[in-house]
N, C-alpha and C positions, 0 to 999 in steps of 0.2 A: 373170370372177372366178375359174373354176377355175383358168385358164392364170396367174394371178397366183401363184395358193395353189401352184403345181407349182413356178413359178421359186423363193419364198421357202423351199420347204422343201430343209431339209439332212440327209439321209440320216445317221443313226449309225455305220450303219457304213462308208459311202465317208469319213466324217472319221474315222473309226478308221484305217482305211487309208493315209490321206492324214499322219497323225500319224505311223502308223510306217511308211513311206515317209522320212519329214523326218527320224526318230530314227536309221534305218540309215546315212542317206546321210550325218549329221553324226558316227555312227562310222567311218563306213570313212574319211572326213575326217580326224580325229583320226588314226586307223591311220598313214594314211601320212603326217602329218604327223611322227607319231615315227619314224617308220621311213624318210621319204625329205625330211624338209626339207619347206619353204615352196613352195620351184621346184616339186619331184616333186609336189606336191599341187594338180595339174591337175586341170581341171573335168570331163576325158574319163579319168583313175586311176580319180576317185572314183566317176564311173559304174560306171566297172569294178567294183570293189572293192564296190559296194553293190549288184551286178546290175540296176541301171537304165540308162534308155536315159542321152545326154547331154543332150537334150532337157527328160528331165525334172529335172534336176539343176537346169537353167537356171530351168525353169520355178516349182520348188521357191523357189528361192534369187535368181535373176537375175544375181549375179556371185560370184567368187573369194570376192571382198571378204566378202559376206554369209554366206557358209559360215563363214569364220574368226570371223566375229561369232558364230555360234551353235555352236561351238567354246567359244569364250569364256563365253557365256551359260548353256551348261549346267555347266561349270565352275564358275562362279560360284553360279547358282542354281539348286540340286540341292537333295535332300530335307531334307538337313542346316540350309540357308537357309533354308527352310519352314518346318521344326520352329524355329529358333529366332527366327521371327518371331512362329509363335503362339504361342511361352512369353512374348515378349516383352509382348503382351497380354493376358495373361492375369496378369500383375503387378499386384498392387493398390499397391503403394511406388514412388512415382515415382521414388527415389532407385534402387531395384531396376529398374524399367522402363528407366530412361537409361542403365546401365549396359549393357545390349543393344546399341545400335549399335558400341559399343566390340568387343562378342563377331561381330556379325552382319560389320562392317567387315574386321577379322582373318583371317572363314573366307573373305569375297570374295577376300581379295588374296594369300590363303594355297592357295588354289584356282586362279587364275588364273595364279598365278607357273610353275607345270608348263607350261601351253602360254606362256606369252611369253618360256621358257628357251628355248624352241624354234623362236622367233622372231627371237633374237639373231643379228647380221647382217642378217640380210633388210632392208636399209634403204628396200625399198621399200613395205616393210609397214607402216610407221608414218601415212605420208601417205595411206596408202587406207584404216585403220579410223581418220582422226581427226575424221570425222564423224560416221560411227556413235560414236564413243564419248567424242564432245559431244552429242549426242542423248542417248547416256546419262547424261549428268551432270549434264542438266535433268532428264532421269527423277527419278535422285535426289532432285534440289532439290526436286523436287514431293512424292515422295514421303514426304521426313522431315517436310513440314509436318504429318502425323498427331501425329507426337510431341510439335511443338511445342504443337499446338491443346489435346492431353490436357495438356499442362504446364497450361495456361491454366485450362481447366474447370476441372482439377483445384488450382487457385489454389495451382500449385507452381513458377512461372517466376519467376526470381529479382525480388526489387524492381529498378526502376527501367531495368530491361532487356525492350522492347518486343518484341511478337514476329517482326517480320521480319529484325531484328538477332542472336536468338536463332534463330531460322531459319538463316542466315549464319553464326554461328558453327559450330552441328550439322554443315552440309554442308562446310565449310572444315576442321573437324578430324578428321571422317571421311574426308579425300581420300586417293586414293591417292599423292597427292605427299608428303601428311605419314609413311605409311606407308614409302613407299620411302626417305626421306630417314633416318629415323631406324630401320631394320630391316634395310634390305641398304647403305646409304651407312656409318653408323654402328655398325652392330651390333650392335644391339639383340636381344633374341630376340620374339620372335612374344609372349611372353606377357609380358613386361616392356612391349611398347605396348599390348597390351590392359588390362592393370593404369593405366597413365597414364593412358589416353584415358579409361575407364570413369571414372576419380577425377578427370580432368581435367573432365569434359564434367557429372559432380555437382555439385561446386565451382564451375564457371561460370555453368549454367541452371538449377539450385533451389536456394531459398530456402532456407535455413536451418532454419526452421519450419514447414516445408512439412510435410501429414499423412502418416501413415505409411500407411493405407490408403485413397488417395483415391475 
């Protein structure tokens, strides 16, 4: 029994350590991604650069690939993302509430776009994160089903539009394809698609007479 109790327990502070080990090693990433390209941003710089062994870099991360993913991820989902996920719940107007992904969508792809400027060229970078970032797009999918569920409870999902369809909809017009098409294809400004989508995505999934504080 003890020797059980000794494997399960996890040290506070070897995981403090272990967190910021991860957090240096995805700045000096970042570092010389700006500073030397995709290529320059070898597994054995970034050791460098973060005073770890290469070992552990591996061990952290397992490949190239996963570094750039957590490049991307802290980009995306930084404190700013946080904050406006719990203002988003803390909306009593659904019509207010759904308006959020349209804002939370914006700071994603407005965030992300710095490191995938820096990615241009690199054509070999597409086919190594288009895993991880199908993986993350089921994330997603999963994760808007909260909004739709509170649509539902809160008896504000438009008549005669069922929830997996309105699911569907959410995630398809939050995509980053819609974003890129109409913001850097088009030229659109950042705040003209968040105005749309927000109005787009009311209009679509509540009701009409949905309550004002559900």
């Amino acid at each position: 029994m003890k020797a059980a109790k000794k494997r399960s327990y996890q040290s506070p502070t070897r995981q403090r350590q272990a967190d910021e080990t991860r957090s240096r090693i995805t700045a000096a990433a970042r570092k010389l991604l700006e500073e030397h390209g995709y290529v320059g941003m070898t597994m054995e710089a970034v050791a460098q650069e973060a005073g770890v062994a290469v070992a552990t870099v591996y061990s952290v991360f397992g490949s190239k690939t996963r570094v750039l993913s957590e490049i991307l991820d802290a980009a995306r989902f930084g404190d700013s993302h946080q904050n406006l996920v719990r203002e988003a719940m803390q909306a009593a107007d659904p019509r207010e509430r759904l308006r959020f992904p349209a804002r939370i969508a914006r700071r994603i792809y407005e965030s992300e776009d710095s490191v995938l400027d820096l990615l241009r060229g690199a054509g070999a970078v597409a086919p190594a994160l288009a895993q991880s970032e199908s993986e993350r797009e089921c994330s997603r999918y999963d994760a808007q089903n909260v909004m739709i569920q509170y649509l539902v409870r809160s008896r504000s999902l438009r008549r005669g539009l069922d929830p997996q369809h309105a699911r569907d909809i959410l995630w398809s017009l939050t995509s980053r394809d819609l974003y890129r098409m109409l913001v850097r294809d088009r030229g659109w400004t950042a705040q003209q698609y968040e105005d749309w989508l927000a109005n787009t995505l009311v209009e679509t999934l509540v009701r009409k007479d949905a309550p004002r504080n559900a």
